[in-house]
C-alpha positions as CSV (number, residue, x, y, z in Angstrom):
1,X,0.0,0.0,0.0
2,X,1.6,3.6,-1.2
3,X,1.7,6.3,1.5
4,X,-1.1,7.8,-0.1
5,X,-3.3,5.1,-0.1
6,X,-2.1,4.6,3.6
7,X,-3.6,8.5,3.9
8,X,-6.6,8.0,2.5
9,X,-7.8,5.0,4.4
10,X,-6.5,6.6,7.9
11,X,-8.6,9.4,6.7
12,X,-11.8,6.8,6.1
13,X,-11.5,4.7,9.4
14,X,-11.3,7.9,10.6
15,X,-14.7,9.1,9.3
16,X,-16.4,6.0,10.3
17,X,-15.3,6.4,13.8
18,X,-16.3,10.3,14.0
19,X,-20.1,8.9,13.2
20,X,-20.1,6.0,15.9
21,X,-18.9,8.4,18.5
22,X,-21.5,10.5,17.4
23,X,-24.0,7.9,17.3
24,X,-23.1,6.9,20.6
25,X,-23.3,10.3,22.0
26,X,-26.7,10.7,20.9
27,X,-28.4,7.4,22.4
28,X,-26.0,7.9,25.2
29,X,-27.8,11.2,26.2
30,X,-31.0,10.1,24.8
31,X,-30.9,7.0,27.5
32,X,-29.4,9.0,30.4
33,X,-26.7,6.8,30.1
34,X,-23.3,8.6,30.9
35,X,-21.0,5.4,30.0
36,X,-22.5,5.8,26.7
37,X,-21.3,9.4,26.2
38,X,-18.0,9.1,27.5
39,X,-17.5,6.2,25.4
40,X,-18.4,8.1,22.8
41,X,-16.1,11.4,23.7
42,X,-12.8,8.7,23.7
43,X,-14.0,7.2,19.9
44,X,-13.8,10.5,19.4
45,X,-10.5,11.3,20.5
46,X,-8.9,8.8,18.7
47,X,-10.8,9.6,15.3
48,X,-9.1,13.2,15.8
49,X,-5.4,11.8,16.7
50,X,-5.6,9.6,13.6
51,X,-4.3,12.3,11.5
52,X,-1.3,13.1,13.9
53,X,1.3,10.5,14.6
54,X,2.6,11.9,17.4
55,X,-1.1,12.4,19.0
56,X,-1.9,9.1,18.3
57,X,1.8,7.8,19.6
58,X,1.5,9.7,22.5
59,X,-2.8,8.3,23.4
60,X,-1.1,4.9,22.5
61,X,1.6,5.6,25.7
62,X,-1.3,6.7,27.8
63,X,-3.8,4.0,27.2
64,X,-0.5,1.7,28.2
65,X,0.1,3.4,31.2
66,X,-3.0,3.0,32.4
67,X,-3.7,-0.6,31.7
68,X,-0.5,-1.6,33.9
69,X,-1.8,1.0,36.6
70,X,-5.6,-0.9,36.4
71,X,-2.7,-4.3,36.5
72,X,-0.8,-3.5,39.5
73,X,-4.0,-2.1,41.1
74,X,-5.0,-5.9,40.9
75,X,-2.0,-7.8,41.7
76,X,-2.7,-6.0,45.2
77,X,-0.6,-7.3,48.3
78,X,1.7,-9.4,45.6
79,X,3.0,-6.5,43.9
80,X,3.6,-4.6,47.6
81,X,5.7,-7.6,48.5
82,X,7.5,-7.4,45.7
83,X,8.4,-3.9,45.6
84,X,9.4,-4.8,48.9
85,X,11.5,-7.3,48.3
86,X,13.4,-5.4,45.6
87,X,14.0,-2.7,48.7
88,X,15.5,-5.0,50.9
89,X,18.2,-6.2,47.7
């Protein structure tokens, strides 16, 4: 796939997720449903950093960062032992 062709689908996948935030927007707040909208709001995000490599590089590093948080969160008293057993070496 050329660079431009590369372009033009970004641009197209871009598009289609612009209209399923939107969608999701607008039966979130039809529905009272607020998961719905803020779904919605992040679809959106990433259908505006598509264009930007860096934008979308640097959502990429958050969405990372906070999966091993939501990780580490659930390894609970594991992970504290084993920071602490890294202290104590």
């Amino acid at each position: 796939m050329t660079e431009q062709e590369k372009k033009t689908r970004q641009l197209e996948v871009s598009g289609k997720l612009l209209r399923m935030s939107q969608a999701l927007q607008k039966e979130g707040q039809d529905n009272d449903d607020e998961t719905l909208q803020v779904t919605g709001n992040l679809i959106m995000l990433i259908s505006g950093t598509m264009a930007i490599k860096e934008d979308l590089d640097s959502i990429a590093d958050l969405c990372a960062m906070f999966s091993a948080k939501k990780i580490l969160e659930g390894m609970g008293d594991a992970f504290d032992d084993y920071v602490r057993d890294i202290d104590e070496d």
